[in-house]
C-alpha positions in Angstrom: 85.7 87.2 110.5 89.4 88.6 111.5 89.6 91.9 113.1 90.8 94.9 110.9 93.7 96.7 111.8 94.0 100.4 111.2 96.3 100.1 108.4 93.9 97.5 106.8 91.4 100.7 106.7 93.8 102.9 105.1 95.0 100.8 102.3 90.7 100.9 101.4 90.4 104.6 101.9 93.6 104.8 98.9 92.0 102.7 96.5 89.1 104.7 96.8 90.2 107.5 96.9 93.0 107.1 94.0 90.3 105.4 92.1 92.8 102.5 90.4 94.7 100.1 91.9 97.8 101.2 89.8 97.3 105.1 91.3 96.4 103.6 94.7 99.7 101.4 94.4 102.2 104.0 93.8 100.9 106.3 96.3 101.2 104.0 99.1 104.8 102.7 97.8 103.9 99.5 96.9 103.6 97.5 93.2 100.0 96.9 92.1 100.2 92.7 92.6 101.4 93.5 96.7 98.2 95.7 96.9 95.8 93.2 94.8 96.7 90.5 96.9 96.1 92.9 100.2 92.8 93.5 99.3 91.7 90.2 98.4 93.2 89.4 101.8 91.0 92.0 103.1 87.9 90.8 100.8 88.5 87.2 102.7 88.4 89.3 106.5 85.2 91.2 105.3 83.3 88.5 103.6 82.8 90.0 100.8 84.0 92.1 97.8 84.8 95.7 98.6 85.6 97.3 95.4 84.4 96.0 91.7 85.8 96.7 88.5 85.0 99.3 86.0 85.8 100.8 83.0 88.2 103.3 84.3 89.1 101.7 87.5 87.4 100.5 90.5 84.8 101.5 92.5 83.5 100.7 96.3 80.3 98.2 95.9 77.6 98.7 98.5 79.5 96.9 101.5 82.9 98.6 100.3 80.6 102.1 100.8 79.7 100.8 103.9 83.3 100.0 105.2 84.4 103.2 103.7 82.3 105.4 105.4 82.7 103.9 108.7 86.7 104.1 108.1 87.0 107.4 106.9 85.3 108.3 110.7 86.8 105.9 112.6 90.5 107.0 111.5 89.8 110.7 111.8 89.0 110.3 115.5 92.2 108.5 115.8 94.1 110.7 114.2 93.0 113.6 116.1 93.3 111.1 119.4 96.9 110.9 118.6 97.9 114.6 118.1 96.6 115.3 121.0 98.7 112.3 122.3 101.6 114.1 120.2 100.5 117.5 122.0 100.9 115.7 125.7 104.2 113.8 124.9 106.5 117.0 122.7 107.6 117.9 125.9 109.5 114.8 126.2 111.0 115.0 123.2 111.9 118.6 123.2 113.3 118.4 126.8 116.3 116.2 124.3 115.4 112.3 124.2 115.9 110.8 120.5 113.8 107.7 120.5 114.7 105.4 117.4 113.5 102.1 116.5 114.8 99.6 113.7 115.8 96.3 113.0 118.4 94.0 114.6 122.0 95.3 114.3 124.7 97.9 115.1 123.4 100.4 112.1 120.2 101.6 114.9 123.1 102.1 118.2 125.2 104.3 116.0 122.3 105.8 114.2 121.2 107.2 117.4 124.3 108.0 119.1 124.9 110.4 115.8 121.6 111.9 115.8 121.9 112.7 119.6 125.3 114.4 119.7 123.4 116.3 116.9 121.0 117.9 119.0 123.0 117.6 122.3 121.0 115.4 123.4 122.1 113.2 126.2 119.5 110.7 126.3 118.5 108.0 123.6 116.1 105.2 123.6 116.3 102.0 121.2 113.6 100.0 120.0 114.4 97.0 118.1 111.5 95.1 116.2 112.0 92.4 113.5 108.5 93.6 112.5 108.0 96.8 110.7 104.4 97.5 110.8 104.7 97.8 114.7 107.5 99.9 114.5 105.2 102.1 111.8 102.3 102.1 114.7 104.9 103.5 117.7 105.7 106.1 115.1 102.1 106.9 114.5 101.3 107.0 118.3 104.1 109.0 119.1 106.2 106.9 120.8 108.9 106.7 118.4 111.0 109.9 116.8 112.7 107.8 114.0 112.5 104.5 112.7 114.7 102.2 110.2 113.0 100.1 107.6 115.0 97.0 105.5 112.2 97.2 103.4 112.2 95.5 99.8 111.4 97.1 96.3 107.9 96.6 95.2 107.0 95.2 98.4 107.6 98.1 100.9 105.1 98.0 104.1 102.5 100.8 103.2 103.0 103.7 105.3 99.7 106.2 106.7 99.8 109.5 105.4 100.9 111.2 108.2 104.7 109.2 107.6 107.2 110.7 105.8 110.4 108.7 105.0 113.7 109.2 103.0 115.4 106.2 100.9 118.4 106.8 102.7 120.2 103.2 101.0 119.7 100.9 97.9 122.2 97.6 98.2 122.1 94.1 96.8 121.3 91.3 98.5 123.5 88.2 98.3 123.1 84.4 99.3 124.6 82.6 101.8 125.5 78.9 101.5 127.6 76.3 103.6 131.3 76.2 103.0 130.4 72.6 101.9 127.8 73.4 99.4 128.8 72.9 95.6 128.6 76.1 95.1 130.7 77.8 98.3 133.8 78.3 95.7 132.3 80.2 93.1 132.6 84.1 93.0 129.2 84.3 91.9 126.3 82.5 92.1 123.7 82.2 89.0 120.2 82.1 91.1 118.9 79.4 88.3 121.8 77.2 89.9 119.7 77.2 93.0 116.9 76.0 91.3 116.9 72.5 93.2 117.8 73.7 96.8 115.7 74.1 100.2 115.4 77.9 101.6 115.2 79.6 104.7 113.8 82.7 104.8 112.0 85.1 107.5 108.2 85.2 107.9 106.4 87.6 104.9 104.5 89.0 108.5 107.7 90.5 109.6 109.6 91.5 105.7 109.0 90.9 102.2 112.0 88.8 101.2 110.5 85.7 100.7 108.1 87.4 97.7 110.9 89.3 96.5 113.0 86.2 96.0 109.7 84.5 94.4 109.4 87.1 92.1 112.9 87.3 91.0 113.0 83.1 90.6 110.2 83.6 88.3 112.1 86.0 86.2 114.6 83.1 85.9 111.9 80.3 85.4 111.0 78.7 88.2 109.7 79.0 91.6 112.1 78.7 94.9 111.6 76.3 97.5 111.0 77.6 100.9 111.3 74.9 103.2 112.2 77.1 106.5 110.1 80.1 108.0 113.0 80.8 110.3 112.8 84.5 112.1 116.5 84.2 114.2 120.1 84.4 112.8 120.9 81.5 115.0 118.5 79.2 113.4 119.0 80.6 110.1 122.8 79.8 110.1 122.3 76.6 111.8 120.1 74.9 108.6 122.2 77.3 106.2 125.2 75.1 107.6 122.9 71.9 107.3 122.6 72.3 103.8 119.8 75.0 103.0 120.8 78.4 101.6 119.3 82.4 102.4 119.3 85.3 101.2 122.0 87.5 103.1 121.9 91.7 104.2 124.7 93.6 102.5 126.3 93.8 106.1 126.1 89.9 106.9 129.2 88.0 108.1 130.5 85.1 106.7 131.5 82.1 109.4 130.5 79.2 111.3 130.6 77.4 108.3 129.0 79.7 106.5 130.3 81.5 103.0 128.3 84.4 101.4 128.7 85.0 97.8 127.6 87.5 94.8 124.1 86.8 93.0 124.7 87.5 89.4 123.0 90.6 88.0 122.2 91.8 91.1 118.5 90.3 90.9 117.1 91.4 94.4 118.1 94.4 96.2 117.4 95.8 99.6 115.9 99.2 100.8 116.9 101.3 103.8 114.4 103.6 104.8 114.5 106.4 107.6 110.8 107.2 108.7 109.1 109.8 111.3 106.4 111.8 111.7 105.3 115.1 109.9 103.9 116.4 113.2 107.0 115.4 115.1 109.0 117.8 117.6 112.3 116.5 115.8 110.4 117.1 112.0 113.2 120.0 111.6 116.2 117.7 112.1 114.5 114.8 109.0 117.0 117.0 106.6 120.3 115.8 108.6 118.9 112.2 109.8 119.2 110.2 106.6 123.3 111.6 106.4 123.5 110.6 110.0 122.3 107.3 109.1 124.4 106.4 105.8 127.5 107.5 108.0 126.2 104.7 110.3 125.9 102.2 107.7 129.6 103.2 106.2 131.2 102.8 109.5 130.2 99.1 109.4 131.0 98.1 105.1 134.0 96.1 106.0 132.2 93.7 108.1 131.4 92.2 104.4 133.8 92.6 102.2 131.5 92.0 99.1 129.3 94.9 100.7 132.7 96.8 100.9 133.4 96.5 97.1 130.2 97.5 96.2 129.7 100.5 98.7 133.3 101.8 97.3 131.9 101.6 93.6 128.1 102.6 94.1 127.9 104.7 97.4 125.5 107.8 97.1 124.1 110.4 99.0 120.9 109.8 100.1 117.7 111.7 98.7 114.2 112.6 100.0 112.1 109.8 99.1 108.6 111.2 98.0 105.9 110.9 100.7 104.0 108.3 100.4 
């Protein structure tokens, strides 16, 4: 049997505690097949069934009741482990360092150099993880003020209670293709033409675009072919320019070979989420942050001119996402 992590625990105390899998879903931000399949991941860890179906919803069998009970005490003595943690370490973050984690880019560098002429602060720390549940645990432990989150719709990495966040940015995703692929001259790209082609894609373990392309293939009427795992740019261009094709960020660059173009309709999108703690020192400045950071993202449109066009047409201010 694997280990459980903490968030594994969570995700059971919100089913049983929401009663459904559809209340339990939205609560933690995620669409009811992402958390079905979680818990029958979790099912397979256990050995066993932990919740069994009713007529109004679900409810814990006897080794569910077991699990739950010991999870419900195990995460209250961490919880009150880490505000005292929080206790020992606000004087750090009150004395003026902004400590800010997020994925690979520019958008995290200007993010914090914005927040921290906010609060005149002149020290910053940057923490950059292609992995989002580790950035979510150095939030929970206190070791990080804010963190970014490229998450995607329906499949967003569930966050704790204790985690508030604010959808700060909604933008499509497009595809990227080689300058030779029979496709490279078209303005947009139907995603049934990819039908027959090879994809590379990053890890589900470290962000959810390989199921959100799934799920919007099957929309079309057939299932994708991911032929690459591939977690580095570098790589990812490299087969892209071999012949596969990927699914590019709104702020990807076209070049070495490499041409990104429009996905007609729009059929996958990608969410930018700011995230901290409710408990946090810096919980007073979480009204400002998610400007800070969609000024961040604006000062780097034109390094797509595709993102460019559609940030000039569809560009919003960014609103309190409810807590999850």
């Amino acid at each position: 049997m694997y280990e459980l992590e903490l968030r594994h625990l969570r995700i059971i105390i919100a089913v049983a505690d929401a009663g459904s899998l559809s209340k339990a879903a939205v609560g933690l931000g995620i669409s009811q097949p992402a958390l079905t399949a979680q818990l029958q991941r979790l099912e397979g860890r256990v050995g066993g069934m932990l919740f069994a179906r009713s007529g109004t919803g679900v409810v814990p069998t006897d080794l569910g009741a077991y699990v739950l009970s010991s999870a419900r005490g195990l995460l209250a003595g961490v919880d009150e482990m880490m505000a005292g943690v929080r206790r020992l370490t606000q004087a750090v973050a009150v004395a003026g360092a902004i400590r800010v984690g997020g994925p690979p880019g520019l958008v995290v560098p200007l993010f914090v150099e914005s927040v921290a002429k906010d609060v005149g602060s002149a020290e910053s720390t940057i923490d950059i993880d292609t992995h989002p549940t580790d950035l979510i645990r150095k939030v929970l432990d206190g070791k990080l003020d804010f963190i970014v989150l490229e998450e995607m719709p329906g499949f967003r990495t569930p966050l704790p209670p204790p985690l508030r966040s604010s959808l700060v940015l909604s933008a499509p995703m497009f595809v990227a293709v080689s300058e030779n692929h029979r496709l490279a001259h078209a303005d947009d790209i139907d995603l049934r033409d990819l039908a027959e082609d090879s994809w590379v894609l990053p890890p589900v373990s470290e962000i959810a675009e390989q199921l959100a392309l799934q799920r919007a293939c099957a929309q079309a009427g057939f299932s994708a072919t991911i032929k690459y795992q591939v977690s580095d740019s570098v790589t990812t261009r490299a087969l892209v320019h071999q012949g596969a094709v990927t699914l590019a960020k709104p702020m990807a660059r076209e070049g070495s070979g490499v041409v990104i173009r429009n996905l007609k309709g729009t059929p996958i999108t990608q969410e930018i989420l700011l995230v901290w703690h409710e408990d946090s020192p810096l919980v007073g400045l979480a009204e400002r942050a998610p400007a800070s950071l969609l000024a961040a993202y604006a000062q780097l449109v034109d390094t797509n001119p595709l993102f460019a066009s559609w940030w000039a047409e569809h560009q919003t201010a960014p609103g309190r996402d409810p807590a999850p």
